[in-house]
C-alpha positions in Angstrom: 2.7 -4.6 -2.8 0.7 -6.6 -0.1 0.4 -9.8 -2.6 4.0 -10.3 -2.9 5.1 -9.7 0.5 5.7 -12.8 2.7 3.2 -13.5 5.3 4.3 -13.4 9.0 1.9 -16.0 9.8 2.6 -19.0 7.3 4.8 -21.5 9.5 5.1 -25.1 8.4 7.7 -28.1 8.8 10.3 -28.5 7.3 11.7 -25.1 7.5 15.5 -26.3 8.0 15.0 -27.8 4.2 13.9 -24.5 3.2 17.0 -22.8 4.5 19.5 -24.7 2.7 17.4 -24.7 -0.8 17.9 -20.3 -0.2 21.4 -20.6 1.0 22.1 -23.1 -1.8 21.0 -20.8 -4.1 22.6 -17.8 -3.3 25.4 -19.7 -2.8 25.5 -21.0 -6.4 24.4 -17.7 -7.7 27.9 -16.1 -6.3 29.8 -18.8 -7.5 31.1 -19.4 -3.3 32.7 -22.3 -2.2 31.5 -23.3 1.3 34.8 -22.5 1.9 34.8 -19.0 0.7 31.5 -18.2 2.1 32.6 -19.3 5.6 35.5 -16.9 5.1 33.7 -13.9 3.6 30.2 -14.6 6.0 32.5 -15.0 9.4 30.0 -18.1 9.9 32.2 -21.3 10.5 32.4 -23.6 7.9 30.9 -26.5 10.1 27.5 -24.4 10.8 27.7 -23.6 7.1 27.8 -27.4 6.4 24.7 -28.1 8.7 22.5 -25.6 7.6 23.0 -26.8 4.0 22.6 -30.4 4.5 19.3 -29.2 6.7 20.9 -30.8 9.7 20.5 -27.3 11.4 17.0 -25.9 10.9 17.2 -23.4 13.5 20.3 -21.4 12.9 21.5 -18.3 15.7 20.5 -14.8 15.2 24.1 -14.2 15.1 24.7 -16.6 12.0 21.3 -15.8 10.4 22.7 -11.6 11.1 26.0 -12.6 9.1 24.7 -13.9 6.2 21.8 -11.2 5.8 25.0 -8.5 5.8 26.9 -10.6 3.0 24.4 -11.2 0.6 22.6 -7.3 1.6 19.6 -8.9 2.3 17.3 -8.3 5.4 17.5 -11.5 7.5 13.9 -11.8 7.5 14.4 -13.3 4.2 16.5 -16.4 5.7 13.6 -16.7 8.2 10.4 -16.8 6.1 8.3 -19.7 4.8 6.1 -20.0 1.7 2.7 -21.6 1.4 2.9 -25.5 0.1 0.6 -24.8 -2.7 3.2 -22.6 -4.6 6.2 -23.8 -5.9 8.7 -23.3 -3.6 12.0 -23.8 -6.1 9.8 -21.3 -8.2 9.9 -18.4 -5.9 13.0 -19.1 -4.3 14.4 -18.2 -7.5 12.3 -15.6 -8.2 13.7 -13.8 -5.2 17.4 -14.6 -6.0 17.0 -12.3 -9.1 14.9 -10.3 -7.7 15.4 -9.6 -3.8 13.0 -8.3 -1.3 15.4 -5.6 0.6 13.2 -5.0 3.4 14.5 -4.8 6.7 12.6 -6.0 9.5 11.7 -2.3 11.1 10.1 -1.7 7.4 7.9 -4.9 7.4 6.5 -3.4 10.9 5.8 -0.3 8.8 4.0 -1.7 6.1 2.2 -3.5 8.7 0.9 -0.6 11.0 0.5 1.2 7.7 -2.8 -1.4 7.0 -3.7 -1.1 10.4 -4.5 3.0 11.0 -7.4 4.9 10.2 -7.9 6.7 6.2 -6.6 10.2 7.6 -3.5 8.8 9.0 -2.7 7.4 6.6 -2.6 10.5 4.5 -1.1 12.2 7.2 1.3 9.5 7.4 2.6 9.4 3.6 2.5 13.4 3.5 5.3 12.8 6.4 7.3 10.1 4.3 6.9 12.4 0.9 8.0 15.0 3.5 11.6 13.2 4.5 12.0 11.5 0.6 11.8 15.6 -0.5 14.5 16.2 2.1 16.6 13.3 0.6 16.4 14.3 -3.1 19.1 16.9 -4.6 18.3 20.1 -4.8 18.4 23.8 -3.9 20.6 24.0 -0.8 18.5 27.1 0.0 15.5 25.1 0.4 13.8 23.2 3.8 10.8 20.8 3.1 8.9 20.9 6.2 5.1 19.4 7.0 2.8 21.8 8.2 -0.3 21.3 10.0 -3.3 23.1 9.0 -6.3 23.6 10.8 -9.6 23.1 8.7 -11.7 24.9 10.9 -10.6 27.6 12.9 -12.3 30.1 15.2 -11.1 32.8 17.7 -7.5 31.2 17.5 -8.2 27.9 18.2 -9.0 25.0 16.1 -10.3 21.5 16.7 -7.6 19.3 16.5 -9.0 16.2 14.6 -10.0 19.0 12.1 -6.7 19.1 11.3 -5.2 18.5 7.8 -1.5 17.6 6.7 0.5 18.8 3.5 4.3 19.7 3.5 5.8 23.5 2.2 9.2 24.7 1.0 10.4 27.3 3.2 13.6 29.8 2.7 16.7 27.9 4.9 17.2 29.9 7.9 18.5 28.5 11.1 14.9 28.5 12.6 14.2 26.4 9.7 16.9 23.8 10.2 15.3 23.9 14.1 12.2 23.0 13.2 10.1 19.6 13.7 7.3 21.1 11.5 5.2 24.2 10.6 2.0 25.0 11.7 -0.3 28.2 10.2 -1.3 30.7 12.9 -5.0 31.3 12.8 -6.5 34.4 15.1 -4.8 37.6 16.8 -4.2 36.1 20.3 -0.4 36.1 19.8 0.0 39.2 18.9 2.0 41.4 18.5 4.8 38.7 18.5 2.9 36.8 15.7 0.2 37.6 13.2 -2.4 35.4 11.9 -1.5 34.1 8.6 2.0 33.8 9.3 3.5 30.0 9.0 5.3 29.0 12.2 8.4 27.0 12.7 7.8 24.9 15.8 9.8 21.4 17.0 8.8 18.9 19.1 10.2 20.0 22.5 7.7 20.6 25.0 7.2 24.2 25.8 8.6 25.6 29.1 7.7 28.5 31.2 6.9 31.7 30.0 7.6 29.8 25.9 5.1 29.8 23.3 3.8 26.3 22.3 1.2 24.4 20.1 -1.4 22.7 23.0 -4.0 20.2 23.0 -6.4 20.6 25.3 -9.6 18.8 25.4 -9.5 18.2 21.4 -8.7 21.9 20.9 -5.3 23.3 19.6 -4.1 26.8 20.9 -0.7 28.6 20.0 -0.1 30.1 23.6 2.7 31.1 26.2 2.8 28.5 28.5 2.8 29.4 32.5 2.7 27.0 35.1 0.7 29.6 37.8 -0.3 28.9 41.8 -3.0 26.5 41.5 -2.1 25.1 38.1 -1.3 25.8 34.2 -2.6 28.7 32.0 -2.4 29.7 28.4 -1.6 33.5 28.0 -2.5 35.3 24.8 -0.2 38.2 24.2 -3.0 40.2 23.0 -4.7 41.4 25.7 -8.4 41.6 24.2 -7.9 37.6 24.5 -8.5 35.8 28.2 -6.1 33.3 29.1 -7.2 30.3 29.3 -6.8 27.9 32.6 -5.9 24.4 32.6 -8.0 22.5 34.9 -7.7 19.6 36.8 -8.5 16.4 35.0 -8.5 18.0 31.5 -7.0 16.4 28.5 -4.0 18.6 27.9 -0.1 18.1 26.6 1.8 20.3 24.3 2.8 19.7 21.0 5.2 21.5 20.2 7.3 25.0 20.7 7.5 27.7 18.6 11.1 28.6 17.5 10.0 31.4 15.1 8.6 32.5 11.9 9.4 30.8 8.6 9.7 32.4 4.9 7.5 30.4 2.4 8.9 29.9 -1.1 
């Protein structure tokens, strides 16, 4: 994908020329007058005449907006430059026929996509397969959530860059339409509210008093009920063979998430 996108960074002269030739083109293409393109764009038929005589080279965002809408193309396309060793007329063309319909927001995507790290990445694309299976028809009986599990896990709490990323079908409930994500409960601390092995429905709202939440704190996730105490913040576990756990001053600590309830898997 990365060798036909447009570079951000390719800027040369001559880029009111440029314009008119893609204008021009998909002007021809939809057999407009300059007349009927002023009237179907809402640009005015003098800045129309400009930009395709290259008098204009630096049209408004408001014009540039317009014309993106009409012809259902992101307006980056109206903005972006090629490199003088390719034939311009060539892939001018090429893109006529064969449009690149990517907004703006999903260039800055693509973008931060190159930039992270292996395992976000994966954790990143298990999220979009996670929305795309939420798009697709199906079974209204059906929630596609991603759930976080922990890779290694010991006396209910798990290091969190351990953690791996896949998504589940769960039974629709209401607590499944409330959730952000799932996580798996590892450990006994929570009971008897929750049992290890059970899959958790949680959403992103940080957790208030006396709630049960998903924590980080100091790289290492817990699934506690959340007190704020004299003196500071604690953990509870529900089972009472389990300490709480104090937060103290200067630790790395925010919640995650809260737990909403328990979801059914498929």
């Amino acid at each position: 994908m990365g060798e036909n996108l447009p570079s951000a960074d390719i800027w040369e002269e001559g880029g009111g020329r440029e314009l008119s030739e893609k204008l021009r083109l998909l002007k021809e293409r939809e057999g407009f007058t300059t007349q009927m393109l002023a009237d179907c764009s809402g640009v005015p038929l003098g800045t129309l005449n400009k930009i395709l005589s290259g008098a204009t080279k630096d049209p408004s965002l408001k014009t540039v907006e317009r014309l993106a809408r009409l012809f259902g193309l992101p307006m980056r396309y109206f903005c972006d430059v090629y490199p003088s060793g390719q034939s311009r007329a060539a892939l001018l063309e090429q893109e006529v026929e064969q449009p690149l319909l990517l907004t703006e927001e999903e260039y800055q995507l693509i973008w931060s996509l190159r930039r992270i790290t292996g395992r976000e990445r994966r954790i990143l694309l298990t999220m979009v397969e996670t929305f795309d299976a939420l798009h697709r028809p199906g079974s209204p009986a059906r929630q596609v959530l991603p759930c976080y599990l922990p890779t290694r896990a010991e006396g209910g709490q798990t290091a969190v860059n351990s953690i791996a990323v896949r998504h589940i079908s769960v039974k629709d409930s209401e607590t499944a339409r409330a959730a952000d994500f799932a996580v798996v409960l590892y450990g006994s601390a929570m009971e008897p509210a929750y049992h290890a092995g059970e899959v958790l429905a949680l959403s992103h709202r940080p957790a208030g008093q006396d709630e049960i939440g998903l924590f980080n704190l100091n790289g290492e996730g817990y699934i506690r009920l959340y007190q704020k105490v004299r003196g500071g913040v604690r953990l509870a576990a529900l089972n009472r063979a389990f300490p709480n756990i104090s937060v103290e001053e200067g630790s790395q600590f925010c919640c995650l998430g809260t737990v909403v309830g328990r979801l059914d898997l498929l």
